[in-house]
PLY file of the C-alpha trace (Angstrom):
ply
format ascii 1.0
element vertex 439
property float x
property float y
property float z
element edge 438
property int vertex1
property int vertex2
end_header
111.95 125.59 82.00
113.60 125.45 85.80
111.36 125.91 88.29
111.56 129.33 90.54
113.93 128.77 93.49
112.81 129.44 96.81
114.09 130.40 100.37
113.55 126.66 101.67
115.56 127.73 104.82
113.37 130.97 105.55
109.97 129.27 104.38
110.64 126.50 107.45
111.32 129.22 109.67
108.20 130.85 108.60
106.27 127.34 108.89
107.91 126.52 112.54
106.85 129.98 114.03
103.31 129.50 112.68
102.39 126.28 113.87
103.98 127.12 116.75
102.12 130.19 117.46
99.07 128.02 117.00
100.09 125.74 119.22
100.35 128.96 121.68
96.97 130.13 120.89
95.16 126.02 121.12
97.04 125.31 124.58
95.86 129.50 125.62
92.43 129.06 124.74
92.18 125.39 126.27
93.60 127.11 129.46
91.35 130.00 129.16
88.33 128.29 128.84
89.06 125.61 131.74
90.32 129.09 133.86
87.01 130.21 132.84
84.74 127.48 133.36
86.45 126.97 137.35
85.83 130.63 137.99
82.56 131.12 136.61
81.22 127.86 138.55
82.97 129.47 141.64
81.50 132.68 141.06
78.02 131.42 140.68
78.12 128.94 143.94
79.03 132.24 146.13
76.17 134.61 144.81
74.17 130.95 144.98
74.92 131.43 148.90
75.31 134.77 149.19
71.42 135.10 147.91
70.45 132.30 150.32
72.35 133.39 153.73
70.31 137.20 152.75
67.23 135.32 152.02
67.11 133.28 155.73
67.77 136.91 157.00
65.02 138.81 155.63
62.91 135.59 156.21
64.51 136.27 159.98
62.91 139.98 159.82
59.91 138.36 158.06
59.03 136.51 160.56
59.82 138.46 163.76
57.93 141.25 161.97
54.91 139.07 161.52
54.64 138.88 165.27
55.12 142.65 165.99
52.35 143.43 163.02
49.99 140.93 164.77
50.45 143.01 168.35
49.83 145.91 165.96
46.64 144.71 164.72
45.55 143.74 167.79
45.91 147.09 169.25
44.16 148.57 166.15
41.59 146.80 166.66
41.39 147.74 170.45
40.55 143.83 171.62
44.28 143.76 172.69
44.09 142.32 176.96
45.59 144.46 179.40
48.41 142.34 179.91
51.01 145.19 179.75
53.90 143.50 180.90
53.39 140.27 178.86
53.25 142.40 175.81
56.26 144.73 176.70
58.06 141.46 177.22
57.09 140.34 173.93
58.15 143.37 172.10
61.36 143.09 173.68
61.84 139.78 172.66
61.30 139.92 169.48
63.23 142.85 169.37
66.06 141.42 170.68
65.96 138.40 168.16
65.80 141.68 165.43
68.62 142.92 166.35
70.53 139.84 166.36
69.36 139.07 162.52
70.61 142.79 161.73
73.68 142.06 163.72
74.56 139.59 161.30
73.01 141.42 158.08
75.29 144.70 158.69
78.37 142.33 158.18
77.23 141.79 154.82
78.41 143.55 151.65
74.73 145.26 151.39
74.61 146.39 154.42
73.51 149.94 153.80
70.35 148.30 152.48
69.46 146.97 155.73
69.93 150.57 158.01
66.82 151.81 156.72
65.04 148.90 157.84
66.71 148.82 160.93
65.70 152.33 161.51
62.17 151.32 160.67
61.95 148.28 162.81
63.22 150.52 166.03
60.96 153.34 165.75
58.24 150.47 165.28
58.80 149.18 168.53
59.29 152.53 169.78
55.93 153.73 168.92
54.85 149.96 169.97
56.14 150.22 174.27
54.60 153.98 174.23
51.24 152.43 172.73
51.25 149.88 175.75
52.71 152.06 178.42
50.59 155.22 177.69
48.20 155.98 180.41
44.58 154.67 180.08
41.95 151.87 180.91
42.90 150.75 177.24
45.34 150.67 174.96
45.43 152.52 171.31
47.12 153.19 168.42
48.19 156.27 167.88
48.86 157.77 164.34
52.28 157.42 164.78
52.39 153.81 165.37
50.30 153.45 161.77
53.03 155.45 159.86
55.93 153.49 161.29
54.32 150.52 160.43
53.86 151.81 156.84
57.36 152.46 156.72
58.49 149.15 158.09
56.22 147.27 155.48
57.57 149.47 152.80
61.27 149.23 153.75
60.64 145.05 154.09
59.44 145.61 150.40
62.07 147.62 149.51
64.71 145.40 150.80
62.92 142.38 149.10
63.16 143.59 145.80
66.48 145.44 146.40
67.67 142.20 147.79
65.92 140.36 143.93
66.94 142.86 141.82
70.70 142.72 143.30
70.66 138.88 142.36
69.46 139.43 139.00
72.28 141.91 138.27
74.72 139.48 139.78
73.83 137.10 137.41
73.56 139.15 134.61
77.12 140.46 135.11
78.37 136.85 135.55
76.91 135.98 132.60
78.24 139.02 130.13
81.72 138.28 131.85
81.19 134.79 130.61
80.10 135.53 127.49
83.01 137.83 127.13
85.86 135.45 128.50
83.86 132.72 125.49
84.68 134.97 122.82
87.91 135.97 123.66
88.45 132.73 123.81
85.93 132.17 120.00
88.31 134.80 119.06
91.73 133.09 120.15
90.16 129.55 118.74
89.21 131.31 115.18
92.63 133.28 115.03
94.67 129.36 115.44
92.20 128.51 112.54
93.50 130.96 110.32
97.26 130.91 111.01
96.99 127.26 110.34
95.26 127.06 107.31
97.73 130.05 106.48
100.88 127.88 107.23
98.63 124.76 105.91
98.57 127.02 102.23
102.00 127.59 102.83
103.37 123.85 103.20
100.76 123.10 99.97
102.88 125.75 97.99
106.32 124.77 99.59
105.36 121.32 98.65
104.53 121.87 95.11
107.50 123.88 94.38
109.39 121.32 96.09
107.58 118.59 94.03
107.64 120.72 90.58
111.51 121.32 90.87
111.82 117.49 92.05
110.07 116.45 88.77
112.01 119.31 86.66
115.21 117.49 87.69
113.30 113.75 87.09
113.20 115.05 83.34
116.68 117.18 83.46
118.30 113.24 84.73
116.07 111.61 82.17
117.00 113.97 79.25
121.03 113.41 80.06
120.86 109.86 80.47
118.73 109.72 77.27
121.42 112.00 76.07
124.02 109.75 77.36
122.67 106.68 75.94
121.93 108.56 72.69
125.70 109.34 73.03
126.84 106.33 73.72
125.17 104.24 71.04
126.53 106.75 68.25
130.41 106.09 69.70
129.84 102.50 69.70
128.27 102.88 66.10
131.17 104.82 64.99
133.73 102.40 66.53
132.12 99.45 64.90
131.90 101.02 61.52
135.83 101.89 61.99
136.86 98.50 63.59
134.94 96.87 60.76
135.96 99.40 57.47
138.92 100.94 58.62
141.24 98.54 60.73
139.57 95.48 58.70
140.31 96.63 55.68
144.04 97.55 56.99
144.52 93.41 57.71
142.99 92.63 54.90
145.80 95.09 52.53
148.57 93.19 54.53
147.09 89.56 54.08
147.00 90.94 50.65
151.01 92.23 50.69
151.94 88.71 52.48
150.25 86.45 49.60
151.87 89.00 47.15
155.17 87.59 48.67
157.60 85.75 46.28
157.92 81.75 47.70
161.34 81.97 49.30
163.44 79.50 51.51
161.17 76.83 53.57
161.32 78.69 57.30
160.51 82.23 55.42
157.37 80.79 53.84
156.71 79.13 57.22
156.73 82.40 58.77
154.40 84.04 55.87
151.54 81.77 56.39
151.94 81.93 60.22
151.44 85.62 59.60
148.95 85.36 57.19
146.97 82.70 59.92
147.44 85.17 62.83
145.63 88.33 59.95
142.75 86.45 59.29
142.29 85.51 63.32
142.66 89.02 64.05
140.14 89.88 60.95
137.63 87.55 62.66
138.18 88.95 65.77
138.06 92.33 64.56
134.10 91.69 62.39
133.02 89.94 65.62
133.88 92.53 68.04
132.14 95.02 65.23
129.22 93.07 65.16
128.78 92.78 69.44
129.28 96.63 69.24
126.55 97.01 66.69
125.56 94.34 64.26
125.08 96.32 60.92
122.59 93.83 60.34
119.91 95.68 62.52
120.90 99.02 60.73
120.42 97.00 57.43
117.50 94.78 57.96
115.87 96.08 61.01
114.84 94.67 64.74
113.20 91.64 63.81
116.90 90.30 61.87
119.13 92.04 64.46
116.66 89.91 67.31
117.30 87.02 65.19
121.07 87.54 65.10
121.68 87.80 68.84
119.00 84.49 69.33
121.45 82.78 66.84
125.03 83.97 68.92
123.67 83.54 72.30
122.28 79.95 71.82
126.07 79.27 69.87
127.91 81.48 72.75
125.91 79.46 75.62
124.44 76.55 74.58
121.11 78.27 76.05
118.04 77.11 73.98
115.98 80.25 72.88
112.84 80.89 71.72
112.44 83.86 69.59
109.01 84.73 68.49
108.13 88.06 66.50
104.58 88.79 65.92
105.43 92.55 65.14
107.41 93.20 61.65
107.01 96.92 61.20
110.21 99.11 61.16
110.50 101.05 64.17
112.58 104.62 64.82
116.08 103.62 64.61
116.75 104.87 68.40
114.01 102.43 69.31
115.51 99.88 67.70
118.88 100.38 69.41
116.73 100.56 72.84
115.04 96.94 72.70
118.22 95.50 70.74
120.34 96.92 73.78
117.27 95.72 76.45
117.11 91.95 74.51
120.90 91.75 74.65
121.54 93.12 78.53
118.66 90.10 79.15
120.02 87.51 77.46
123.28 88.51 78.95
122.37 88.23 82.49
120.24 85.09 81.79
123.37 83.44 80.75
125.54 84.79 83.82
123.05 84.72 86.88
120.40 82.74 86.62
121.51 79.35 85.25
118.91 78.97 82.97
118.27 76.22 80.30
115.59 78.22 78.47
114.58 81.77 77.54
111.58 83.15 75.59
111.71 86.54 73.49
108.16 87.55 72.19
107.81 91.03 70.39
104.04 91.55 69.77
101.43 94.05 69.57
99.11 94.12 72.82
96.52 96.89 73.19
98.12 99.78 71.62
101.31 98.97 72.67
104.73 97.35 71.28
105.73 94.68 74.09
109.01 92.91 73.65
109.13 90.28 76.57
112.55 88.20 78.11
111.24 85.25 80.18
114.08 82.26 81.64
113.64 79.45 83.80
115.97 80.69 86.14
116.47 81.50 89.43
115.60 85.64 89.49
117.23 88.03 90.92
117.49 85.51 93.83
120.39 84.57 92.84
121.75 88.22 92.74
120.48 88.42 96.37
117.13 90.30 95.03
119.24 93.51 93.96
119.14 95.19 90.60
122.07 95.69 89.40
123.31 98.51 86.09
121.95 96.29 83.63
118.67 96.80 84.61
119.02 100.69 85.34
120.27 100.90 82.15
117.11 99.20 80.62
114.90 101.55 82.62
116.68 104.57 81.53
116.62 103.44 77.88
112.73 102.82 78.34
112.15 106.14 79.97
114.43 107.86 77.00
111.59 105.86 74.46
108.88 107.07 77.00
107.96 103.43 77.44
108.09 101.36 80.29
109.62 98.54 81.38
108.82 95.88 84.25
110.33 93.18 85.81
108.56 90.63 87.88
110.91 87.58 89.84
110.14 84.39 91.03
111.88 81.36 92.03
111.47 79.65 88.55
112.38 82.25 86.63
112.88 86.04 85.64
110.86 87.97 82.46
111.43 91.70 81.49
109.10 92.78 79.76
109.77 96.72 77.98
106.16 98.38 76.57
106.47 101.59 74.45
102.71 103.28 73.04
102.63 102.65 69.07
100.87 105.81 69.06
104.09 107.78 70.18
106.31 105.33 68.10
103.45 105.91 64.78
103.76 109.91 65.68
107.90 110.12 65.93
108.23 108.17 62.42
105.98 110.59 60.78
107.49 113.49 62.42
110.96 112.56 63.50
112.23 116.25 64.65
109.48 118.12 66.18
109.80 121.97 66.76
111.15 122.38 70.00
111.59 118.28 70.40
0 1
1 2
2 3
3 4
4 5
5 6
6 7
7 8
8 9
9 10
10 11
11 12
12 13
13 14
14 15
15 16
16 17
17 18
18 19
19 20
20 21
21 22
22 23
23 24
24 25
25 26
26 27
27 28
28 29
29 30
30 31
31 32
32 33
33 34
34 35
35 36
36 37
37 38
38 39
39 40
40 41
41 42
42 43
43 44
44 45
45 46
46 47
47 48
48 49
49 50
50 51
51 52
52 53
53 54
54 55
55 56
56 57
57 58
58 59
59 60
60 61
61 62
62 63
63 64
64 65
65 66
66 67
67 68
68 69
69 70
70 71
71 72
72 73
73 74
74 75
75 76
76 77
77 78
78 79
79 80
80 81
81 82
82 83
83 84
84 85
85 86
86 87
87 88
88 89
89 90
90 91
91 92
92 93
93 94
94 95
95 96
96 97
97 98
98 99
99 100
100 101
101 102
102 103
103 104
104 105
105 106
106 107
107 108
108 109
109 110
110 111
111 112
112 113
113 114
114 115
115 116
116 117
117 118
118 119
119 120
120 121
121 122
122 123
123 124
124 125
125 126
126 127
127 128
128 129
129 130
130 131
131 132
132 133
133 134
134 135
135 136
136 137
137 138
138 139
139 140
140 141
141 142
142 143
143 144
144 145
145 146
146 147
147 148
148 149
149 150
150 151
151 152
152 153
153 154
154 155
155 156
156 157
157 158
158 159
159 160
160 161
161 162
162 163
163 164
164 165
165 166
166 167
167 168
168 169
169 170
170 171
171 172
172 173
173 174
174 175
175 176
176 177
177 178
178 179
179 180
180 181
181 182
182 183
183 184
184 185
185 186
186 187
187 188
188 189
189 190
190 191
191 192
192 193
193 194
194 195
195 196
196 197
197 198
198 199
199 200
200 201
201 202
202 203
203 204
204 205
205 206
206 207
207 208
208 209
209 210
210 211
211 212
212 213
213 214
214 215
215 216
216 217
217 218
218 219
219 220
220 221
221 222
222 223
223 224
224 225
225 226
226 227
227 228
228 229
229 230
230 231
231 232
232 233
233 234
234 235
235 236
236 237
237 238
238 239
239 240
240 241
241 242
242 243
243 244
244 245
245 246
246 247
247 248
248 249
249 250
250 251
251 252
252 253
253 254
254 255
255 256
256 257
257 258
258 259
259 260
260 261
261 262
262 263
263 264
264 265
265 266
266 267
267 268
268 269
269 270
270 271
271 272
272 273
273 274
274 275
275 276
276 277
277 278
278 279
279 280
280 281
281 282
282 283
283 284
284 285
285 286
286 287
287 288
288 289
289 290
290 291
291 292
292 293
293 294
294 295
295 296
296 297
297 298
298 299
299 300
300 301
301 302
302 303
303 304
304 305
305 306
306 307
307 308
308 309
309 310
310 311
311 312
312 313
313 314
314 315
315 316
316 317
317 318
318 319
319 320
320 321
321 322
322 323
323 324
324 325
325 326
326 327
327 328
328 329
329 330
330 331
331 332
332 333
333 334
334 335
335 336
336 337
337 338
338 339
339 340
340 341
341 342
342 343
343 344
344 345
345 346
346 347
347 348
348 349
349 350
350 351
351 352
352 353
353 354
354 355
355 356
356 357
357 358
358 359
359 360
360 361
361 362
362 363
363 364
364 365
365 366
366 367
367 368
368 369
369 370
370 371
371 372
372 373
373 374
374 375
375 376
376 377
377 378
378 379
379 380
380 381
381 382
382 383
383 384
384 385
385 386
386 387
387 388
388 389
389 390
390 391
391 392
392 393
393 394
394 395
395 396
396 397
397 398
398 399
399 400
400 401
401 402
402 403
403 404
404 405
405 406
406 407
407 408
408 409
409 410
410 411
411 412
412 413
413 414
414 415
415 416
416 417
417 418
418 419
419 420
420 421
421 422
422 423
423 424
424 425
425 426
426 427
427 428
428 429
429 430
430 431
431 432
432 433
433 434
434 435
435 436
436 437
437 438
């Protein structure tokens, strides 16, 4: 059955844009996540020193509020000296160094959250000069100054844990907007996963149909040159059988018609047995030529004589000593025959043309299951052919692959075997069922 044709052009297309596009998405999502990674470290080093440059200020206010609360206790506690201008200078001092530290805190991005305390630290000191300036052999607090220091503690506190809780939600947000950047990157990372093993399924498919119609043709080529060879022996068979009946018997009717000729005059007999020498060259040439097409010994008598035969010719034709050795007499399927007769002969043939050798070795035997007919000469390989494999030995692989056999050559500088292996179980099967439905 032919294998399903497919859009090879379009399914390339199709394979390009996808690995491409996950190409895209790997280099984007590398980019992302080193984008990422610089801005988020970036991000966290400026609330790092945003937090500590509003941490030195409210340790600023801390600490200049540590001194006004200790001339507030003081006064509470009535054992403050009489020292009035000492203290005002004091307050103002560290009033003064306040409002420096607020200076600097109102240019800051929170710096709403400092007015209230800024409001609270001046009505301290406020209420702090009219506790020291007010008339009397001492000084006191007055309610006033107790409530604006409760509000300056409580707006310290506030800030404080303003100032915390805006650091906390600074790095919270930083890290959701991580977390979000890492999976839309995840994301970008699992969607290249998919389109590749998506265009990874795709080249598996592509492949196979490429491989299936690949092997669909490997049997389409094998069935026509089986068919060819098939083809071919049955021509040569034919032309044998009419070179050796027909035209053979034609010279033999007219050395037949010259004998029948009455003697005559010395130069016309001359001329009759002239002819008659020339028939029975041309009837010799005529059986060989039959036989080299297709000895009807091996449709007679089988492989084993038909071996035989072309062992006998060769070593006669060459003076190349051979050593035939058949350890397997069964009759095989009469294309099989014609296969390893054809094999043996395109062997011997070469042997005598290439390789110079003095010897060769044919061995038919039964080894493991299998029918091996071996060709081993003393040779020179296929070095001599410059290591190439010429016809002869495609046609032997064809005819091997037609008998669903195999054949294998192995070369080395002393020599050249061929050795052709078909399973007996196959060649046991075909005799017993020559023409298989559907075969």
């Amino acid at each position: 059955m032919k294998p399903k044709r497919s859009n090879d052009g379009s399914g390339l297309r199709i394979l390009g844009a996808g690995f491409g596009l996950t190409i895209v998405l790997l280099f984007g999502s590398a980019y992302l996540a080193i984008l990422e990674v610089s801005k988020g470290a970036t991000r966290i080093m400026g609330i790092a020193q945003e937090q500590q440059i509003v941490d030195r200020l409210i340790d600023d206010i801390q600490e200049q509020e540590a001194g006004l609360s200790t001339l507030f206790y003081s006064i509470a506690r009535s054992d403050m000296p009489e020292d009035r201008e000492r203290l005002l200078t004091q307050i103002a001092s560290a009033e003064d160094k306040i409002q420096r530290t607020f200076s600097v805190a109102m240019g800051r991005r929170n710096a709403k959250e400092w007015q209230p305390v800024q409001d609270a630290v001046g009505r301290f000191t406020t209420e702090l000069r009219k506790a020291v300036q007010s008339p009397g052999r001492s000084i006191q607090a007055s309610d006033s100054l107790f409530e604006a220091h409760e509000r300056l503690v409580r707006e310290l506190t506030t800030l404080f844990s303003s100032n915390y809780q805006a650091a906390v939600d600074a790095t919270a947000t930083e890290n959701r907007r991580q977390n979000d950047r890492w999976r839309f990157v995840l994301l970008l990372l699992i969607l290249a996963g998919l389109i590749s093993i998506a265009c990874a399924v795709k080249s598996i498919q592509n492949t196979s149909r490429v491989l299936e119609r690949a092997r669909w043709q490997a049997r389409e080529l094998s069935r026509l040159s089986g068919h060819v060879l098939e083809s071919q022996d049955t021509v040569v068979r034919r032309l044998s059988r009419e070179l050796h009946d027909e035209f053979g018997q034609i010279l033999t009717a007219i050395e037949a018609n010259l004998a029948a000729i009455p003697p005559g005059g010395f130069e016309q007999q001359s001329r009759i047995e002239d002819c008659m020498l020339l028939v029975k060259d041309a009837m010799s040439n005529v059986r060989e030529l039959a036989q080299l097409l297709r000895p009807s010994i091996l449709d007679d008598f089988g492989l084993k004589a038909g071996l035989e035969w072309l062992a006998d010719s060769f070593r006669q034709r060459t003076g190349i000593d051979v050593d035939l050795r058949i350890e397997y007499e069964d009759r095989l399927p009469e294309e099989l025959e014609t296969h390893l007769f054809r094999i043996t002969q395109e062997a011997l043939t070469n042997a005598g043309r290439h390789s110079q050798a003095t010897r060769v070795q044919v061995r038919m035997r039964e080894n493991q299951g299998r029918l091996e007919l071996s060709i081993a000469d003393d040779g020179h390989g296929l070095k001599s052919r410059g290591g190439r494999q010429g016809f002869g030995m495609m046609g032997m692989r064809e005819r091997m692959r037609a008998a669903d056999g195999e054949l294998h050559i192995r070369s080395a500088p002393n020599g050249l075997t061929i050795v052709a292996e078909v399973p007996l179980a196959e060649v046991r099967r075909k005799q017993e069922d020559p023409n298989p439905v559907g075969g």
